[in-house]
TORROKOL-979400 format. One record per atom (N, C-alpha, C, O, CB): x, y, z; residue in one letter; atom name. Coordinates in nm, 2 decimals. Each point is the difference from the previous one (the first is absolute). Glycine has a CB too. Layout:
BEGIN
<site X="X" Y="Y" Z="Z" residu="A" atome="CA"/>
...
# end
This chain:
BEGIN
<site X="10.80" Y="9.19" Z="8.04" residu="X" atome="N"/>
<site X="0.06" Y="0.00" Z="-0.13" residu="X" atome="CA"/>
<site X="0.12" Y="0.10" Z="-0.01" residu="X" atome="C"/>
<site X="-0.02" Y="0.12" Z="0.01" residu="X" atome="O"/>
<site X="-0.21" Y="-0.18" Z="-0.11" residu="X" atome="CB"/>
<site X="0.34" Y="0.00" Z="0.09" residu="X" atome="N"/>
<site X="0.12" Y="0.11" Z="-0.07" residu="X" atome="CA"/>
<site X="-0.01" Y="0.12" Z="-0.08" residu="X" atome="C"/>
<site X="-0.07" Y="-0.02" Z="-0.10" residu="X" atome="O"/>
<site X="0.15" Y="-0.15" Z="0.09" residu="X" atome="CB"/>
<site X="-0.04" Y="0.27" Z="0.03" residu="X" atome="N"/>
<site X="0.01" Y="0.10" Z="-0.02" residu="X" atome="CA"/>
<site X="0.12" Y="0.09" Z="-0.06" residu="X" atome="C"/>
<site X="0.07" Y="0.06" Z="0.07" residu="X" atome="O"/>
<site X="-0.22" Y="-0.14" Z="0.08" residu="X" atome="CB"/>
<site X="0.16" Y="0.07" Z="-0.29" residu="X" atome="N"/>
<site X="0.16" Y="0.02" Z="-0.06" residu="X" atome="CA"/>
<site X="-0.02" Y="0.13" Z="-0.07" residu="X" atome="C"/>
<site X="-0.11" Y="0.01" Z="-0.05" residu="X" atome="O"/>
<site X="0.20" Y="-0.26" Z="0.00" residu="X" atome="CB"/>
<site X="-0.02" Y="0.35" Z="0.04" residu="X" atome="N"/>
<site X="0.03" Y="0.14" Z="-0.05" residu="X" atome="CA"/>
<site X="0.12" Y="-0.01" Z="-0.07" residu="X" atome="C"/>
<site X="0.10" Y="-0.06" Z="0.04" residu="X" atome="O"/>
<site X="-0.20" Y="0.18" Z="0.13" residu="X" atome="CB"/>
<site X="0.11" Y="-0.05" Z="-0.31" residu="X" atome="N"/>
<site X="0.11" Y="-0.03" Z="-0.11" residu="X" atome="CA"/>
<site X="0.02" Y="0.15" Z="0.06" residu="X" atome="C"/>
<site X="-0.09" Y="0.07" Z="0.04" residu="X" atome="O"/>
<site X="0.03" Y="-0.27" Z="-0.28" residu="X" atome="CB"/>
<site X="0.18" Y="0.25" Z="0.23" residu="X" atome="N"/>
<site X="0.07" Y="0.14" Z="0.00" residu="X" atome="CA"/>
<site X="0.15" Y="0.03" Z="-0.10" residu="X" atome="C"/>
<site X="0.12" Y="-0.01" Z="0.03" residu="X" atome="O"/>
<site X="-0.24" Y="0.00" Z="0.21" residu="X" atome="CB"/>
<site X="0.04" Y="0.05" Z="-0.37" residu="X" atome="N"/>
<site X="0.08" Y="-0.04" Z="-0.12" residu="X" atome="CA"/>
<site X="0.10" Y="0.13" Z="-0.01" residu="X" atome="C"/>
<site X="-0.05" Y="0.11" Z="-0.02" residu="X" atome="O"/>
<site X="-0.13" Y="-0.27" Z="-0.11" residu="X" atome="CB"/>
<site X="0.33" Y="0.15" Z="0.16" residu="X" atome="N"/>
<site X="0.10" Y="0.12" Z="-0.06" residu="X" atome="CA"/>
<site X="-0.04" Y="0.04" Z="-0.12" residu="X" atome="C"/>
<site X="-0.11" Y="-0.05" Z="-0.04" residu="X" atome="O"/>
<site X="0.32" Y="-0.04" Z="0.14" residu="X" atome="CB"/>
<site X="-0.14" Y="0.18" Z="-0.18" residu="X" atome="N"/>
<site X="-0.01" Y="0.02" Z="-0.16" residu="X" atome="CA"/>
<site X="0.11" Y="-0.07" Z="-0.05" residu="X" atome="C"/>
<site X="0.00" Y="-0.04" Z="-0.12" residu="X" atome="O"/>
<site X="-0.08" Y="0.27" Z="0.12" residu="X" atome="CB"/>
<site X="0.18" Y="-0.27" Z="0.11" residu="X" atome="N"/>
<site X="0.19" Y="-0.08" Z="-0.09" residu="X" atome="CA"/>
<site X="-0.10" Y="-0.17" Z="-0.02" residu="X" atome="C"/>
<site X="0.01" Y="-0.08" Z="-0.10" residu="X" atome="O"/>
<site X="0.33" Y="0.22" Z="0.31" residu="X" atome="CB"/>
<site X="-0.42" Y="-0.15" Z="-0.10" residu="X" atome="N"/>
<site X="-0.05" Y="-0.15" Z="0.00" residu="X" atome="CA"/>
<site X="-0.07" Y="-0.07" Z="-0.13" residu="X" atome="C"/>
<site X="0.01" Y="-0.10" Z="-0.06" residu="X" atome="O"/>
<site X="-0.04" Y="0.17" Z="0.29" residu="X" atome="CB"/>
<site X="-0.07" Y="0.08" Z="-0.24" residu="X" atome="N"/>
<site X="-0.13" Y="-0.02" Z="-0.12" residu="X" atome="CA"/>
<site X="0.09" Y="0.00" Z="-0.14" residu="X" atome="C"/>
<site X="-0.01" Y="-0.08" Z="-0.09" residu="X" atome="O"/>
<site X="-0.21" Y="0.23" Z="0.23" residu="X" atome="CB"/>
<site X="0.31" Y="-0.05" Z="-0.12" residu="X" atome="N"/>
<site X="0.10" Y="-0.02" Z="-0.15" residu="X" atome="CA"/>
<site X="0.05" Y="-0.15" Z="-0.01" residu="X" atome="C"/>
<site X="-0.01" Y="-0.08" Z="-0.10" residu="X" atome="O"/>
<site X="0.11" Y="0.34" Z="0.12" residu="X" atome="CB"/>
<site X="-0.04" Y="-0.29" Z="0.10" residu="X" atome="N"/>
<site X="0.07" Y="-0.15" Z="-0.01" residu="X" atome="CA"/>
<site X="-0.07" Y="-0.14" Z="-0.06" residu="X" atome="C"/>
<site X="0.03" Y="-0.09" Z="-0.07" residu="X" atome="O"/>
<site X="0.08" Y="0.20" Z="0.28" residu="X" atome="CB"/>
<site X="-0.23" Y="-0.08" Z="-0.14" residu="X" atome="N"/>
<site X="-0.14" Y="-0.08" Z="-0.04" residu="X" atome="CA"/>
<site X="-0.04" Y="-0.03" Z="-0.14" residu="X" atome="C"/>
<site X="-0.04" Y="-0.11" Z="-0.04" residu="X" atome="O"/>
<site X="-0.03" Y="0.22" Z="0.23" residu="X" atome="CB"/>
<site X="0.09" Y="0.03" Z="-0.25" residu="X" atome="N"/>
<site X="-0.03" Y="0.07" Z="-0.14" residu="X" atome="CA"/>
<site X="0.09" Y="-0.13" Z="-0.06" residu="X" atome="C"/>
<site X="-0.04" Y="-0.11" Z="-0.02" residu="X" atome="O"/>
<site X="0.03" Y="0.43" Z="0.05" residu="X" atome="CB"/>
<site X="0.12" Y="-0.26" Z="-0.04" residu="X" atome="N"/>
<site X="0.12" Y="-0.04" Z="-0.02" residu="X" atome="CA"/>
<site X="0.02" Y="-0.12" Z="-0.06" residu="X" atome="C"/>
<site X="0.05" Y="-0.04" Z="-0.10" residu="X" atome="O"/>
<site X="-0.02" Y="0.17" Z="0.27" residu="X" atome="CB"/>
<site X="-0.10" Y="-0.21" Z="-0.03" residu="X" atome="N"/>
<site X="0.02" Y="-0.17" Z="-0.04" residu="X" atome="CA"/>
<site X="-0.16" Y="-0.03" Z="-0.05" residu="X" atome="C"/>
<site X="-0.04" Y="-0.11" Z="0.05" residu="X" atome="O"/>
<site X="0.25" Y="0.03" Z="0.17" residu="X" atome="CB"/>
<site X="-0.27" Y="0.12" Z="-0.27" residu="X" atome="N"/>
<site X="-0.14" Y="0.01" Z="-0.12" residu="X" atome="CA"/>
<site X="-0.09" Y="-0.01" Z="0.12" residu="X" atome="C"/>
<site X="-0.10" Y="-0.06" Z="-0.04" residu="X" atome="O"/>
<site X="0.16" Y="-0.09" Z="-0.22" residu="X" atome="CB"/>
<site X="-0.08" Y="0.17" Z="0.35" residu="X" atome="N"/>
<site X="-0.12" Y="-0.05" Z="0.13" residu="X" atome="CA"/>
<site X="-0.09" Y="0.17" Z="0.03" residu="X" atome="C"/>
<site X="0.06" Y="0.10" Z="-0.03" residu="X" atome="O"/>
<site X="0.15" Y="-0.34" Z="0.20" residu="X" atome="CB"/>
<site X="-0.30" Y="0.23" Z="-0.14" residu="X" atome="N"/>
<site X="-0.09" Y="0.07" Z="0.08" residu="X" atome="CA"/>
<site X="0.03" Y="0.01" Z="0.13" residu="X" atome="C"/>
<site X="0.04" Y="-0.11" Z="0.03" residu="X" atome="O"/>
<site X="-0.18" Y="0.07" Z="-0.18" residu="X" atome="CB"/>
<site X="0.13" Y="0.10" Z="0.22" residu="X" atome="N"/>
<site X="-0.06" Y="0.05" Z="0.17" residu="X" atome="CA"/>
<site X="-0.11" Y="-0.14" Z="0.02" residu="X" atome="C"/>
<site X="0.02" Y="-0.10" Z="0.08" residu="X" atome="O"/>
<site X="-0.04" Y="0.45" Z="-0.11" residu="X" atome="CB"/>
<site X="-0.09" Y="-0.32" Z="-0.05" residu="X" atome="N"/>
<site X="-0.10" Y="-0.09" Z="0.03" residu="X" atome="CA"/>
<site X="0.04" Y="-0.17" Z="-0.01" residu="X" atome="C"/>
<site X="-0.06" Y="-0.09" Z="0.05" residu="X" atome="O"/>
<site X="-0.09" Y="0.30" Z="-0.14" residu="X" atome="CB"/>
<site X="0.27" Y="-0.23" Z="0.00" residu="X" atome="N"/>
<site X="0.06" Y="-0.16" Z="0.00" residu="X" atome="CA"/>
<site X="0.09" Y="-0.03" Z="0.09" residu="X" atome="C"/>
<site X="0.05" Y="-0.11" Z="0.02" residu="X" atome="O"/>
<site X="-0.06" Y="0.11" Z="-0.23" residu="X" atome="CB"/>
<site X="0.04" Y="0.10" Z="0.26" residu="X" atome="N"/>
<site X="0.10" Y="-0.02" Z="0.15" residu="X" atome="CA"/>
<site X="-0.08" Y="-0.04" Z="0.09" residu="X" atome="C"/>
<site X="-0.01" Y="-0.11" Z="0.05" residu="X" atome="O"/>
<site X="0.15" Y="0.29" Z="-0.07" residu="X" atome="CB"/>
<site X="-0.20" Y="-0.09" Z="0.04" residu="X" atome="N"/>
<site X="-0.13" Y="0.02" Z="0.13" residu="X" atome="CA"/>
<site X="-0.04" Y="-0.12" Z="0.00" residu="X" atome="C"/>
<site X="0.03" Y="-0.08" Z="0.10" residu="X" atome="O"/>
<site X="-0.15" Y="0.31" Z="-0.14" residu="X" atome="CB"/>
<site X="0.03" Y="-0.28" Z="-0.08" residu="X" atome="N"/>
<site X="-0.06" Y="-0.14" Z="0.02" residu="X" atome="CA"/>
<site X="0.09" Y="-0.08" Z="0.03" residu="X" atome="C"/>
<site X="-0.02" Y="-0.06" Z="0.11" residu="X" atome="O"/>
<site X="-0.14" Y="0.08" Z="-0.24" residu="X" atome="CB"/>
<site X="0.24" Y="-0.05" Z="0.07" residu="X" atome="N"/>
<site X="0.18" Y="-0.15" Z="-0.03" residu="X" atome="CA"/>
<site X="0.01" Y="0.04" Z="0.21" residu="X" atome="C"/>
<site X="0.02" Y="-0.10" Z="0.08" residu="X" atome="O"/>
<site X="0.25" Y="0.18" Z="-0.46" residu="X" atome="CB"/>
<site X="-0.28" Y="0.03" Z="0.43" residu="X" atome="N"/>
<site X="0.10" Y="0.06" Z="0.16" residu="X" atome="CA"/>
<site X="-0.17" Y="-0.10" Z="0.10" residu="X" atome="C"/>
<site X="0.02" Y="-0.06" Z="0.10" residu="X" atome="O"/>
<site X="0.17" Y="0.45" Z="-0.17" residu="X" atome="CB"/>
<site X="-0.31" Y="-0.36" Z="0.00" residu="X" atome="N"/>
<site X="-0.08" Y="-0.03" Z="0.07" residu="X" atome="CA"/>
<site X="-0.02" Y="-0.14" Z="0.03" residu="X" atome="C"/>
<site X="0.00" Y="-0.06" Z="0.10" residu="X" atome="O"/>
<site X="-0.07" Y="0.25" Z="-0.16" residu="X" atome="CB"/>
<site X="0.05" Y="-0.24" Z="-0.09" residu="X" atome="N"/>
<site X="0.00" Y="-0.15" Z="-0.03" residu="X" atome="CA"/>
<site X="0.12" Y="-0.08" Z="0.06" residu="X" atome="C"/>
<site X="0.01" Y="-0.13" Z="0.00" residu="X" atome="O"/>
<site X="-0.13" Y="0.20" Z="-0.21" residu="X" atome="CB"/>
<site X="0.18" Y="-0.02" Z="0.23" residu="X" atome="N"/>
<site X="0.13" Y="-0.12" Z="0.04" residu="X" atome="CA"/>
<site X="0.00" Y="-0.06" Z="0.16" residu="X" atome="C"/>
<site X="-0.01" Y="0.05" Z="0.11" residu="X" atome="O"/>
<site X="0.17" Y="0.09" Z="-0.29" residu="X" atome="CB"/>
<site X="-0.12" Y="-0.30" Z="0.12" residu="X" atome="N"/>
<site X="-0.04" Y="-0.11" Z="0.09" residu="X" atome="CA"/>
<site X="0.10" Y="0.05" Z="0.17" residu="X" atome="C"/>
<site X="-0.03" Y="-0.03" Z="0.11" residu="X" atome="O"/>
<site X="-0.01" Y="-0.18" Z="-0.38" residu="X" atome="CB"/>
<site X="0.16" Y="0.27" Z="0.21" residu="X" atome="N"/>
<site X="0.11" Y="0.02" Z="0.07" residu="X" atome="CA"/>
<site X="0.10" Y="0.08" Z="0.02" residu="X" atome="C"/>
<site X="0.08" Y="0.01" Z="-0.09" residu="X" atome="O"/>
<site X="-0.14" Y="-0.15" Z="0.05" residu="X" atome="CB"/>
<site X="0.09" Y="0.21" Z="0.16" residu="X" atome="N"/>
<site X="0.04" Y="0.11" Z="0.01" residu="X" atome="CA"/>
<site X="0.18" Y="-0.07" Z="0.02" residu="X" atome="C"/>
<site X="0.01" Y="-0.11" Z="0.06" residu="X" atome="O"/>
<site X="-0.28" Y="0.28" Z="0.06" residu="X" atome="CB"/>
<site X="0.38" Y="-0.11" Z="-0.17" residu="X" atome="N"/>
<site X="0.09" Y="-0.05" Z="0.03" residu="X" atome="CA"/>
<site X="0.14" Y="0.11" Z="0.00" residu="X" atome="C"/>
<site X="0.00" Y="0.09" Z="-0.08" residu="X" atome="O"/>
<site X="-0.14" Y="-0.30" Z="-0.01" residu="X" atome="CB"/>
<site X="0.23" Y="0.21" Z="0.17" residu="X" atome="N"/>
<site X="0.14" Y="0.09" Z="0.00" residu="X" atome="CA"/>
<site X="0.09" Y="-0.12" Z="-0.11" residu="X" atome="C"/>
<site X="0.03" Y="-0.12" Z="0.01" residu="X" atome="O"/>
<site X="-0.03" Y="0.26" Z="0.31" residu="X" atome="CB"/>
<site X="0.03" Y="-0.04" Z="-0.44" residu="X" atome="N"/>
<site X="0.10" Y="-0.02" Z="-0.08" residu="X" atome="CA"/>
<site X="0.13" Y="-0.06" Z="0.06" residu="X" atome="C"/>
<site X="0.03" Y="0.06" Z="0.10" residu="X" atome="O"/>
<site X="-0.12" Y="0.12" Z="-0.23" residu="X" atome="CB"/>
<site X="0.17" Y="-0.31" Z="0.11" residu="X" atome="N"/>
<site X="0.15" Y="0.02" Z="0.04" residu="X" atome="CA"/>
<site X="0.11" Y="0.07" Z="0.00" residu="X" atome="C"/>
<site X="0.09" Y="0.02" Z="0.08" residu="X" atome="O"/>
<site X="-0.16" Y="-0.14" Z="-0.11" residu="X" atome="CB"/>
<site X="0.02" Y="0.16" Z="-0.09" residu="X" atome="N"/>
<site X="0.11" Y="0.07" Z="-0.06" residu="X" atome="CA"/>
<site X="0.02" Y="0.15" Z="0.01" residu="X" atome="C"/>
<site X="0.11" Y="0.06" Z="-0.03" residu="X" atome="O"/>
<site X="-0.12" Y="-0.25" Z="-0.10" residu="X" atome="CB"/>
<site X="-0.13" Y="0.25" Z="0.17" residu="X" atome="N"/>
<site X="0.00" Y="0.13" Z="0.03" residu="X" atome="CA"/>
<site X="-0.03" Y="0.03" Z="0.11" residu="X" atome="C"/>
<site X="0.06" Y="0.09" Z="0.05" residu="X" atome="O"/>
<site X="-0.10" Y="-0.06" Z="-0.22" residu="X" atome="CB"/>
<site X="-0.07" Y="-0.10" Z="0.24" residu="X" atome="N"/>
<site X="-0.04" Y="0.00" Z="0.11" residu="X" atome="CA"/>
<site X="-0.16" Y="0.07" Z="0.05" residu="X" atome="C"/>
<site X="-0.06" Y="0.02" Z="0.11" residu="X" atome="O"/>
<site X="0.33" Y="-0.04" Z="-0.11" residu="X" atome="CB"/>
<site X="-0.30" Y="0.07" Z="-0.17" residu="X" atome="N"/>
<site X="-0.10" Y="0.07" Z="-0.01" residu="X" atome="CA"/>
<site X="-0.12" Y="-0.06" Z="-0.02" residu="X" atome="C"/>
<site X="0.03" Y="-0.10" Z="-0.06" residu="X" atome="O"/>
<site X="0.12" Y="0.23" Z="0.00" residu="X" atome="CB"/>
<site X="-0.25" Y="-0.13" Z="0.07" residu="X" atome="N"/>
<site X="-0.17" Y="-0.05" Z="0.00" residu="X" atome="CA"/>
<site X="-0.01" Y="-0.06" Z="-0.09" residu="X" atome="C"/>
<site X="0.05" Y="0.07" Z="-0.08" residu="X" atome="O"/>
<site X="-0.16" Y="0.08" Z="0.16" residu="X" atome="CB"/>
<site X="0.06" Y="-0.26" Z="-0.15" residu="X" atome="N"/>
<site X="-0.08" Y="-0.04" Z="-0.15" residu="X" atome="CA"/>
<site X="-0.13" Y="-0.08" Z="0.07" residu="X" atome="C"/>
<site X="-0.02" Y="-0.02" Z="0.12" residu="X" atome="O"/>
<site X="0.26" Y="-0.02" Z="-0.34" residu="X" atome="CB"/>
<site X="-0.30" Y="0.01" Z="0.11" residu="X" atome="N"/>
<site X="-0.09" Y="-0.08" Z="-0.03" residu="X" atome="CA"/>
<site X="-0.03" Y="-0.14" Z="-0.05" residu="X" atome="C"/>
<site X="0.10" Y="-0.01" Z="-0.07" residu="X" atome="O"/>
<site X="-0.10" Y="0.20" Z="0.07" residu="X" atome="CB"/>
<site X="-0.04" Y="-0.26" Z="-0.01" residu="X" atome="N"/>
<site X="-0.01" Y="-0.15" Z="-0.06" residu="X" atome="CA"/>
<site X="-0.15" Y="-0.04" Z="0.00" residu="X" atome="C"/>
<site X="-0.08" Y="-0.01" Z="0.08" residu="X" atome="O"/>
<site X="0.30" Y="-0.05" Z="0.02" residu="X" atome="CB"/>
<site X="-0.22" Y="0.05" Z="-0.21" residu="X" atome="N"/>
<site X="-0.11" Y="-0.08" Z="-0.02" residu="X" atome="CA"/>
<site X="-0.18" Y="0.04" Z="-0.09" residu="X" atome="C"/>
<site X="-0.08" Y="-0.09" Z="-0.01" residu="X" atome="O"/>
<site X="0.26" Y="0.02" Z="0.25" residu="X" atome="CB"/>
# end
């Protein structure tokens, strides 16, 4: 079974804040997702699904 560790900045958790979400609504949305994917346009990690 997978094994995932969240390691939250303080700039992150604010950002989080920020856009109305929890730590804990990340966490789940980062766990739950169907699909790991590199952005085009940034080139950076997201999620799907």
């Amino acid at each position: 079974m997978p094994y995932h560790e969240f390691l939250w900045l303080d700039v992150a958790i604010r950002k989080i804040r920020d856009n109305g979400l929890t730590v804990e609504e990340v966490e789940h949305a980062v766990l739950r997702a169907r699909l790991a994917v590199i952005s085009d346009s940034s080139g950076r990690p997201g999620y799907k699904g």
